[in-house]
N, C-alpha and C positions, 0 to 999 in steps of 0.2 A: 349695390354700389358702395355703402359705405363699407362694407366689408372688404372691397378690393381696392381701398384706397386707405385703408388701415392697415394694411399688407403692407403700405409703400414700403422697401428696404429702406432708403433713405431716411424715412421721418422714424424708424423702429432701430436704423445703427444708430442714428444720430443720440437719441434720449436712450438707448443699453447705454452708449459709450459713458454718457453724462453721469448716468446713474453708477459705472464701473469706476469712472473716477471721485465720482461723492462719497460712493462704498469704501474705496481705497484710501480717499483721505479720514476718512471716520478712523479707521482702524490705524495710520500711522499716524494722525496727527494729535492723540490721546498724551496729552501734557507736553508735546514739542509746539514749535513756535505756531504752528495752523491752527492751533484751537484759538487763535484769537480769532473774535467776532468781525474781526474787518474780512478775513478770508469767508469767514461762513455768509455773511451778507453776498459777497460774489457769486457764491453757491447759490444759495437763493435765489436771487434774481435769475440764473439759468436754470434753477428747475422751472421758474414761473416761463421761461422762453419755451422748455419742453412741452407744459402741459399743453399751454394757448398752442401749441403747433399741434401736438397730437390731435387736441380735440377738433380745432377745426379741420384738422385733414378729411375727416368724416361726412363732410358736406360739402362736395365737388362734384361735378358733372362727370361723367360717364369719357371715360377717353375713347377717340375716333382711332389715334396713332399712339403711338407710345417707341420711345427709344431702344434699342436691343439691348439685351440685358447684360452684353459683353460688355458694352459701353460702361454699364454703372457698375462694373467691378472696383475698377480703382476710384472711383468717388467716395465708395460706402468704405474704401480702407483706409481713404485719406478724413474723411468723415470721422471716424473710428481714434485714428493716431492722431488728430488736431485736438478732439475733444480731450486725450488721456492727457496731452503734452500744455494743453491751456490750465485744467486742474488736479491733475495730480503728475506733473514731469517726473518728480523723483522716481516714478514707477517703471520709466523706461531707462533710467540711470542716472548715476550723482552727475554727472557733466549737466544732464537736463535740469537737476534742479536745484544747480549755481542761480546767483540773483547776479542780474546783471543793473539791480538798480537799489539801494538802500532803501531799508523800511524806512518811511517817513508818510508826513501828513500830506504834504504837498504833491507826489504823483499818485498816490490815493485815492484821495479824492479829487483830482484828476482825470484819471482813470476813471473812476465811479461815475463821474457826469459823463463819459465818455460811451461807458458802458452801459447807465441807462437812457439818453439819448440815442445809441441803435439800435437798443431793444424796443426803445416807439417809433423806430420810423420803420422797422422790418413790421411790427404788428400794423401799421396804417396803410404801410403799401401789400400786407397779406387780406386784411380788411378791403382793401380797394379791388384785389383781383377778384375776392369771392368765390365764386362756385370754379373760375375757370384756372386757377393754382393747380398746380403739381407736384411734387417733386421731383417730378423726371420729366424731361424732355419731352411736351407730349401737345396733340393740340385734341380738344376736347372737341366733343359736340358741342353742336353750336357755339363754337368759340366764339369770343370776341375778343376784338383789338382792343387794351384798356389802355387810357390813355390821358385820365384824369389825377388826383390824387398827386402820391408823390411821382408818380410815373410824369406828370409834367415836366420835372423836375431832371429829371435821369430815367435811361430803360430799363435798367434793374434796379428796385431800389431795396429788394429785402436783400442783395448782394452789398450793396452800399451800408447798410443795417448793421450788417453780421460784421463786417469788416470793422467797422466801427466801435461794436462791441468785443468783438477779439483786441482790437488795439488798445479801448479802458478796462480790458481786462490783464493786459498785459501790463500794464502803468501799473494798475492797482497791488498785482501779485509781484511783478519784478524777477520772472526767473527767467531764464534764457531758454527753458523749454516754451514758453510761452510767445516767442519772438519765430520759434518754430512752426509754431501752430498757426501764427498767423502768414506764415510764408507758403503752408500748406493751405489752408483756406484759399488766400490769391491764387495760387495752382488753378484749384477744383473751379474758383469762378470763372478766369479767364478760359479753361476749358466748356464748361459749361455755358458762358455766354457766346463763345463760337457755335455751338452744337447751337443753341439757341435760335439765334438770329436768322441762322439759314432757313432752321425749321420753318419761322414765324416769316420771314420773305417768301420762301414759298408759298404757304397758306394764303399769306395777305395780300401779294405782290406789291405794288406800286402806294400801297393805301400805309403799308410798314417801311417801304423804301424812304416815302416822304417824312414819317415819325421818326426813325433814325437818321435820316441827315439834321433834323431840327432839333433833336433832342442828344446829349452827351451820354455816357454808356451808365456810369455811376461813380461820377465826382460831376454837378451841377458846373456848369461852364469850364470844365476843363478838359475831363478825360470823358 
């Protein structure tokens, strides 16, 4: 099991891409403005989101169903280009990696509380799902309906997470590829939480019928 879910494409584009853009910024940002410590700290912190995902992908339940793999073509590409255009934009061209925001202290660190505030609540609500997480569209053996945690809250909440950290990531860096990536990210979730929801109403019927009409998708009383 742990071997086929260490396969996920997903959790394997996601940290290549990360590590393609950490590789690339190593190499161009040698005495230009990114060797400052404020850009390497953001780096940081998302290597620290890659490892915890990798490692716990390794200990899930055994999938019953799983999504067609047509499906997760354009995920793992948008997966791929969101990562490169969050930290390393320049790479896909100068337009990307315009600032569309002045270096300063104040969206910064901004951004920073921003960005490690999603990276704890995607790890509490990956924490909360345990064995029955995915990254694909999938319902496990013996799934269960989770529905504690931050799931009380909102039905996605490592989408809520990600989003969050994409956006104090963007504050913090200031480039307009950045503003990119988080346009893509939104893509992939609102596609991904359609696929989603149907899945998990079928499986659950009326028992998930009832949890989504009392519970918001991922903005707590709003959306």
């Amino acid at each position: 099991m742990a071997a086929e879910v260490a396969a996920d494409v997903e959790v394997v584009a996601a940290g290549v891409a990360h590590a393609v853009a950490v590789a690339a910024a190593v190499v161009v940002a040698a005495g230009a403005e990114m060797a400052d410590w404020r850009y390497w700290l953001v780096v940081a912190i998302w290597i620290v989101w890659d490892g915890y995902w990798f490692l716990s992908a390794r200990s899930v339940k055994r999938a019953a169903s799983k999504e067609p793999l047509l499906s997760r073509i354009p995920v793992v590409i948008g997966l791929v280009l969101g990562a490169v255009l969050m930290l390393a934009p320049w790479l896909l061209g100068s337009f990307f990696g315009q600032r569309f925001l002045p270096v300063s202290d104040a969206p910064y660190f901004a951004g920073l509380a921003l960005l490690v505030f999603g990276v704890y609540w995607a790890f509490w609500a990956r924490a909360t799902l345990g064995a029955n997480w995915s990254g694909r569209v999938t319902i496990k053996e013996d799934h269960e309906l989770v529905t504690g945690g931050p799931y009380r809250f909102v039905r996605h909440p490592i989408y809520t997470g990600v989003l969050f950290a994409f956006t104090g990531t963007a504050l913090a860096l200031g480039y307009v590829g950045n503003l990119f990536a988080l346009g893509i990210m939104l893509a992939i979730f609102i596609f991904k939480m359609r696929m989603e929801e149907r899945v998990l109403e079928g499986h659950f019927g009326t028992k998930y019928a009832d949890y989504r009409r009392g519970t918001k998708a991922i903005i707590p009383f709003l959306i």
